[in-house]
N, C-alpha and C positions, 0 to 999 in steps of 0.2 A: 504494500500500500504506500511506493514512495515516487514520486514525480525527479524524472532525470531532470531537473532542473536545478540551478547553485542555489546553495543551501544559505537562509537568512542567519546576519551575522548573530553570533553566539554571544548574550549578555554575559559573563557567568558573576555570578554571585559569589563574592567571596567573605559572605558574613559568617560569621562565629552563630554555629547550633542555637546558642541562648539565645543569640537575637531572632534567629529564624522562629523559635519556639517558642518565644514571650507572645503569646495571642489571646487576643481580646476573648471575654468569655462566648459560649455557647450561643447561638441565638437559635432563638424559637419560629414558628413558621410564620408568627406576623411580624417580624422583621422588614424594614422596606426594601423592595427587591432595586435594582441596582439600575443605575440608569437605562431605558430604552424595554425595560421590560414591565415599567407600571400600567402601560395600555393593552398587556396581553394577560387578561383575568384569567388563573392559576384555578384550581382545585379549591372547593368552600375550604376555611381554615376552623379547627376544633373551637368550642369554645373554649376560652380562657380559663384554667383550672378544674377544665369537667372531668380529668381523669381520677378515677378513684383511687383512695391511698395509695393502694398497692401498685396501680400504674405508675403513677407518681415516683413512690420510691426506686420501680424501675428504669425510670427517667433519670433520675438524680443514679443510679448507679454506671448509667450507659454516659451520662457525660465525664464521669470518675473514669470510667473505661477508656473510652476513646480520645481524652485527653492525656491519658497517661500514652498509650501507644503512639499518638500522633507525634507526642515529643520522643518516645525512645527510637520510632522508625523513620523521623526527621520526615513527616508528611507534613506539604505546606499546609494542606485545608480537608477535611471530612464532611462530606454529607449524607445525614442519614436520613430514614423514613422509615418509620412502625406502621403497619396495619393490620387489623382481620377483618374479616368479610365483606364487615358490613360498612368499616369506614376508616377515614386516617383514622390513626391513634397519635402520633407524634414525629414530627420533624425540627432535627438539628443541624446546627452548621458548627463547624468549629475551623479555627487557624485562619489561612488569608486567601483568598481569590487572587493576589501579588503579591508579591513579596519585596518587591521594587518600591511601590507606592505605598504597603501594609494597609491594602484593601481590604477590609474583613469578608471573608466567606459567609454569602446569605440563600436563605431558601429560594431567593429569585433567579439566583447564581446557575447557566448552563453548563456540565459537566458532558462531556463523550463518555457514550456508552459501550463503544467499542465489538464486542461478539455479540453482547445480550441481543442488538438488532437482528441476527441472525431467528432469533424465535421470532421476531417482529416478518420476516420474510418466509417463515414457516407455515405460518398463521395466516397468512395471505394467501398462498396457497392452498392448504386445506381450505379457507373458504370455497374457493375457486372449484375446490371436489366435493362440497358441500351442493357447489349449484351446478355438479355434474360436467364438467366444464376442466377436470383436471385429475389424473390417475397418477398417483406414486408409481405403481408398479409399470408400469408403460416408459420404452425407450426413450430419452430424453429427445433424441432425434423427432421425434412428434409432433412438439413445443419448436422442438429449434434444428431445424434441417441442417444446418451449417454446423454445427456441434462434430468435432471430432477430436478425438487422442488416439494415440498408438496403440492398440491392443487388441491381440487373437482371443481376448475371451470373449462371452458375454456380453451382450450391450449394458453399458452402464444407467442406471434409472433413475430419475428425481429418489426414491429411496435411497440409494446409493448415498446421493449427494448430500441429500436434508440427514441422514445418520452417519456421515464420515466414512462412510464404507467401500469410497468410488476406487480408493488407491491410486489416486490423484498427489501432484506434489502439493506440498502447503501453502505455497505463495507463488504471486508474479508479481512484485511489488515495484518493479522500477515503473510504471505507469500508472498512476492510481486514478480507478474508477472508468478505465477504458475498457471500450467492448472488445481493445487489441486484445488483452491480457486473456480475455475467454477465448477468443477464436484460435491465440496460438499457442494454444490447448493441443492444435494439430502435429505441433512438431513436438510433443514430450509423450511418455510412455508411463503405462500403469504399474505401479509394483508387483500387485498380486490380482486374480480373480475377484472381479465386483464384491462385494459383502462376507469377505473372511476376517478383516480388520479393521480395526479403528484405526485411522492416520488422518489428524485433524487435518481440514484444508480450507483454509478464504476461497481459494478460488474457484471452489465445489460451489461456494453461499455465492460467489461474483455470479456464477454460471444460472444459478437459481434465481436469484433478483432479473437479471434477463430473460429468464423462462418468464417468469410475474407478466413482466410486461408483455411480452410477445403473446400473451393467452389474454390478458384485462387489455391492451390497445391503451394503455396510461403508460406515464413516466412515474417511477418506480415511488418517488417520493409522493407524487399523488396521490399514487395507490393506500401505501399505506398510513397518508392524512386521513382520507374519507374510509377507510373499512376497520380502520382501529382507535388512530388518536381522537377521530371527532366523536366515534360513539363511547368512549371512553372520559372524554371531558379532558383531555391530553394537553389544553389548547398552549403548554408555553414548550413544547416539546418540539424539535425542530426534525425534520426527515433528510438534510443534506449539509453538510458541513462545508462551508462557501466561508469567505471574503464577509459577504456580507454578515453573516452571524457570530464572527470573530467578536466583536464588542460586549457580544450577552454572555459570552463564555468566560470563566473564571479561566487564567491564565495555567498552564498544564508544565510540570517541570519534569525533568530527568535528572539521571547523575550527568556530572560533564565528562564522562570518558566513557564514551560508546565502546572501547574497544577490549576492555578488561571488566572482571568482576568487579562489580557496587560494591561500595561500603559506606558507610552513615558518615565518615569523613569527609567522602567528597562534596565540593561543590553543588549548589545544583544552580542547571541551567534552565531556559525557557527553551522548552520541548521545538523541534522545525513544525514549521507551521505548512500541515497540508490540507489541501481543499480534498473533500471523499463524497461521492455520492451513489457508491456501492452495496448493496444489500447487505455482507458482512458485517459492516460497521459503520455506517454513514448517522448513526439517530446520537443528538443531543439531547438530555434530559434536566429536568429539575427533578429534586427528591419527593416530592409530593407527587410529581405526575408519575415519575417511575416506580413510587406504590400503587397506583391507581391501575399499572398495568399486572401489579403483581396479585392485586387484589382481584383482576380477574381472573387469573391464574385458580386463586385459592377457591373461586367460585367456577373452576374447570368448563369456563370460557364463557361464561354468564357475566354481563356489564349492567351497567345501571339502568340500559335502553333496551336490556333483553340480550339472546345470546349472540355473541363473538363468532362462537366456534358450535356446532353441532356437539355431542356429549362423545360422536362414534369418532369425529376429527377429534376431540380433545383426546382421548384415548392413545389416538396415532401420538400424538404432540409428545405425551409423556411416555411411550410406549419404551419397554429396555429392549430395542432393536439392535444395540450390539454394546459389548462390554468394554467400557473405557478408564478401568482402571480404580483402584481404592475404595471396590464395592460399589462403585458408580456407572452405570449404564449408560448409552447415549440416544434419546431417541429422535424427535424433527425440533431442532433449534433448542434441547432442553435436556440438561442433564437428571437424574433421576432415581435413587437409590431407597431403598426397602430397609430401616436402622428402627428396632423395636415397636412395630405392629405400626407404624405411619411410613409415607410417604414424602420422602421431601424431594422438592423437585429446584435445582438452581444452572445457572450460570453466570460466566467471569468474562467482563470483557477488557481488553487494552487498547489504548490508543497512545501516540506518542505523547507522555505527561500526563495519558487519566489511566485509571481503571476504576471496576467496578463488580459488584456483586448481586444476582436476586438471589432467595433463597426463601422458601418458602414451606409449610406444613400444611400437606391437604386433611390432615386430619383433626387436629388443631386448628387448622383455618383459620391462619397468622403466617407472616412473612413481615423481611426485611429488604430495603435495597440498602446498599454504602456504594457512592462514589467519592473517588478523592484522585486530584488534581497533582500525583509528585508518585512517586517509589512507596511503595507500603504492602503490607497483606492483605487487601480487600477481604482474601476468604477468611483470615479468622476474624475480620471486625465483624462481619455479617455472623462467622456463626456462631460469637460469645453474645452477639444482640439478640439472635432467636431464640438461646438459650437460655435467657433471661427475660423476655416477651412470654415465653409459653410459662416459665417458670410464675409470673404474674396472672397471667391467664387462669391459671389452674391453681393461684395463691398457695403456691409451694414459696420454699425459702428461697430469697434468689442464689442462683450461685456465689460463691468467693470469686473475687478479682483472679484470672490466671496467674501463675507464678511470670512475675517476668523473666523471661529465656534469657540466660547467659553463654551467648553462642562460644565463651572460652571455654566451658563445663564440660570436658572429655569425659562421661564415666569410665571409658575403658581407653585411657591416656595410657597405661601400660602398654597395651599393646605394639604401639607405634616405637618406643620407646628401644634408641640403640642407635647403631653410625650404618652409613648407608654410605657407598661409594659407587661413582660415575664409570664404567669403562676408562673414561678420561682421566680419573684418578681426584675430581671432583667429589665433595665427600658433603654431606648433611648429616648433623650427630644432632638427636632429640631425647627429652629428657623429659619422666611423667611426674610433675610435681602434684601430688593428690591427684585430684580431678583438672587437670591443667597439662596442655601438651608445650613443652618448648623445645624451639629450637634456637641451636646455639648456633651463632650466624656473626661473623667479624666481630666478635668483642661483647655482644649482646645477647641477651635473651629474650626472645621474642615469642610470645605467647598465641597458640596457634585458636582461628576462630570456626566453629564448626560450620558447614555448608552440604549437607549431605551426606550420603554415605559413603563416608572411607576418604573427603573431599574438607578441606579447610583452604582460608584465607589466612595470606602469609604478610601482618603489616611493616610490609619492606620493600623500599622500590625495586630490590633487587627481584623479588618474586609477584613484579604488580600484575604484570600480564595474565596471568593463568593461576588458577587454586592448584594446591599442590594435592596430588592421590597418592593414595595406599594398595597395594595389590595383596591379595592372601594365598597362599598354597595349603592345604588342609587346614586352614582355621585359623593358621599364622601369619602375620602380617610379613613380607618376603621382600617385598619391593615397595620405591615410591619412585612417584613422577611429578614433574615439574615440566607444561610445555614440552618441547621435544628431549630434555632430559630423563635418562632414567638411571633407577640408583641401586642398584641388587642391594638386599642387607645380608647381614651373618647369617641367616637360616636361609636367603635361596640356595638352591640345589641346581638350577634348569640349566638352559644356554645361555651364553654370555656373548655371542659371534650371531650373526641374524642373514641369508642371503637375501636381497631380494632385485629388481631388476632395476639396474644403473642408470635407464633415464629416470625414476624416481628422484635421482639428485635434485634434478630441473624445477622441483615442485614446491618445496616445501619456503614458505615466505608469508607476507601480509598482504590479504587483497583486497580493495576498496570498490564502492560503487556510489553512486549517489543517493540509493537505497536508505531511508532514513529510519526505516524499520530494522531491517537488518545490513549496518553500511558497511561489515568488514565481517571477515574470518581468516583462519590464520591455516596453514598447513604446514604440520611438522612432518619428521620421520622419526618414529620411536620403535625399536625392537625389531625392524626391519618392515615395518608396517605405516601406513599413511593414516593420520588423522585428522580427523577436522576439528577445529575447535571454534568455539564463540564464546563471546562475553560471557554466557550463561552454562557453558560445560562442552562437552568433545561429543562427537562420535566417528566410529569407525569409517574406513574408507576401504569398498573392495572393490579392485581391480574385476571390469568387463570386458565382453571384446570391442574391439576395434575403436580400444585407448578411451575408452570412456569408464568411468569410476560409479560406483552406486556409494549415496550418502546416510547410514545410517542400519536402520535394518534392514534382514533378506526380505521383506516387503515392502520396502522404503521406494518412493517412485522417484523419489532426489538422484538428478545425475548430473556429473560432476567431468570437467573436460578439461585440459590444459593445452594451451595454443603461444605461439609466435616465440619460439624460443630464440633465443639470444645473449652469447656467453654463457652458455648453461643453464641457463635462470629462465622457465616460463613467464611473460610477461603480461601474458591474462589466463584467468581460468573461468571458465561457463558454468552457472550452478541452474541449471533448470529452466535453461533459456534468458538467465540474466547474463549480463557478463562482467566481470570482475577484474580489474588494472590491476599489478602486484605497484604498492605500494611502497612508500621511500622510508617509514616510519618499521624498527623490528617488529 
């Protein structure tokens, strides 16, 4: 989702945490909404202290909450939204809509909503088979003649597409919101037969949003004004992310180094600003509106003008049509998991500078939205708010405040713990102080911060690039890696000497695109093998035929190409039809 266009200049903020995190207290939903959005009447607002004690105290505990996280996860501004069934319950704002200006974040405040649109283009759909006018199971080619990928199996199906199951790559984001990006779908290839896996992909929801239209004869953002937001009372919610509605939106931050792992030290900057008007993720929201859609949710597609969704399409919407991980299913635009006799049904969305959360209890018949405008965990703000929403609901005690995570807290800091040397004779020596991993590094000790499993952050520029990993051989930690570094320790046993094929030298570097979603990766060679890395973690690289590389899993439909060599050095490589400069930057 990034426009090959030059990227606006980079403000970065180089204030001190305490000042980013000195924010005005909480505001409530009659707060006055922010310039340009007083003429666009929002959702009735509750009356003034009509919540019953116990709502009340869950109020006052949710600002305790997401005040204390906002500062420890260095999020500019949080917006929240309570509801059940029948109507808001409460909306918050906390921290800044800038940080430049220390605009306060208010309920008037436009937040991107990133994926969660993707139900939004679900649900337009099912309509559409509602009024018999639109088949999941039927070849996408139907809807859209021109629609093609590489692939001997099966025709792929709006199923396929609305549950992740196309085996489609995840992105074409060097053009955002072009019907290029769908059509040349022609020149990329599927990983696996249509619906054997889950492998997220925008450009299944891009391909979808264009189905929309080609079957309703509207432009996408129409559509879903008049078959959702209007009957829904949606009215400050915006369907395309333009120029023009950049003023309503509360400013969206990042860290300022796209090209290594986050950490709450860094800067942050003001997110690249792109225009989207793609069914994936093109919807702006307030928090009031964004209950309103959740609230239909929780009435399984019933709105206050009658229903949304048929009860047989709501079904499809939440159906667990294929398994996506952590006991969660995935079915049209809406994730969905079975956890102690209810159903909760959610989605996460990103955009550069927001993310966001639904989450909701169809049994309970209560949900939550959170969005916020910087770096943070959307999922656990949403899900320590429903768990204290239902906790009220059902006047139980509300929960204790979670423990605040101490990403230095190794329980099994032992393990790691001993000298690890490079082939090169490069050496890493670590040392388990209690629950504390360190390593001893030029003169220093430097305390390691967890990131995963078997993965920490190393605060040292010397290891800013890449988290450092752990490998295990029967249950013992054997090895560590660092980017294309790797370190045997005392207890490997394996090979130390690796063959593999010598133009691989040609490969390994930094490579850049104008892609603002994802604008760089990095290729090493470790163990005699290619990997890929991003900001966010590696994966494997296996060689195909005819010098073409697969990214990720043996179902992964990522492929990966290196071209124009010179002096040894590839000086572009292709990831999935984008293409990528090696960069002058390690």
């Amino acid at each position: 989702m990034a426009a090959p266009c030059p990227r606006p200049q980079r403000i970065i903020f180089m204030c001190a945490l305490a000042g980013v995190l000195a924010a005005p207290p909480a505001r409530a939903l009659e707060a006055a909404p922010p310039p340009g959005t007083a003429d666009r009447p929002g959702p009735a607002a509750p009356a003034k202290n009509a919540a019953s004690p116990g709502l009340q105290r869950a109020f006052g505990r949710l600002d305790e909450f997401m005040e204390r996280e906002r500062r420890a996860q260095r999020i500019p501004g949080v917006s929240l939204a309570l509801t059940d069934r029948d109507k808001l319950l409460h909306v918050a704002t906390y921290g800044y809509a800038n940080l430049d200006s220390r605009s306060p974040l208010t309920p008037g405040h436009l937040l991107e909503i990133g994926s969660i649109t993707k139900s939004f283009t679900s649900i337009a759909l099912l309509q559409l088979r509602d009024e018999g006018r639109f088949d999941p199971n039927a070849p996408v080619t139907r809807y859209l003649p021109w629609f093609k990928v590489q692939s001997p199996h099966a025709p792929i199906t709006p199923h396929h597409l609305m549950s992740h199951s196309a085996a489609l790559p995840r992105d074409r984001d060097d053009i955002p919101s072009s019907l290029y990006q769908a059509v040349a779908l022609a020149g990329r290839v599927v990983g696996a037969p249509p619906g054997l896996h889950y492998r997220y992909s925008n450009i299944g929801y891009q391909v979808l949003s264009y189905m929309l239209e080609a079957i309703a004869g509207r432009p996408y953002a129409t559509i879903i004004g008049a078959r959702i937001l209007e009957p829904l009372g949606m009215a400050r919610t915006a369907t395309a992310i333009t120029h023009d509605l950049r003023p309503r939106l509360a400013v969206g931050y990042e860290d300022l180094y796209d090209d290594r792992p986050a950490h709450r030290d860094h800067p942050l900057v003001p997110g690249t600003w792109v225009e989207y008007g793609a069914g994936d993720g093109c919807i702006a929201s307030t928090p009031a509106d964004l209950a309103a859609y959740v609230r239909m949710l929780l009435n399984r597609g019933a709105g206050p003008r009658g229903r949304i969704l048929s009860e047989e399409s709501f079904n499809l919407l939440i159906q667990p049509a294929i398994e996506s991980g952590d006991d969660w299913h995935y079915g049209y635009g809406l994730g969905t998991r079975r956890a102690d006799g209810h159903t909760l049904f959610a989605h996460s969305g990103g955009m550069i500078g927001y993310s966001s959360r639904i989450l909701g209890d169809l049994e309970d018949g209560v949900g939550v939205a959170v969005m916020i405008n910087g770096p943070g965990d959307q999922n656990g703000l949403a899900a320590y708010a429903l768990e204290v929403l239902r906790s009220a609901v059902h006047k139980r005690s509300l929960p204790p405040l979670p423990a605040v995570e101490d990403p230095s807290r190794v329980k099994n800091a032992a393990d790691y713990a001993g000298t690890y040397a490079s082939p090169e004779g490069r050496q890493l020596v670590f040392a388990a102080e209690g629950e504390r991993l360190v390593l001893l590094h030029g003169g220093a000790r430097l305390t390691l911060e967890a990131r995963g499993e078997e993965r920490f952050y190393v605060p040292h520029a010397d290891f800013a690039l890449f988290l450092l990993g752990f490998g295990r051989d029967g249950g013992k930690v054997v090895e560590a890696f660092h980017g294309p570094g790797w370190f045997p320790g005392e207890r490997y046993t394996g090979p130390r000497a690796f063959d593999y094929p010598r133009e691989w030298d040609a490969y390994p570097g930094h490579y850049r695109t104008p892609n603002p979603w994802e604008p760089s990766f990095r290729i090493v060679l470790r163990k005699g093998r290619l990997i890929f890395l991003t900001a966010e973690g590696e994966e494997a690289v296996t060689p195909l035929e005819g010098g073409l590389f697969r990214v990720g899993e043996d179902y992964s439909a990522e492929r990966l190409r290196f071209d124009s060599i010179l002096e040894g050095k590839a000086l572009q490589a292709n990831l999935s039809g984008i293409p990528y400069g090696r960069f002058f930057t390690p």
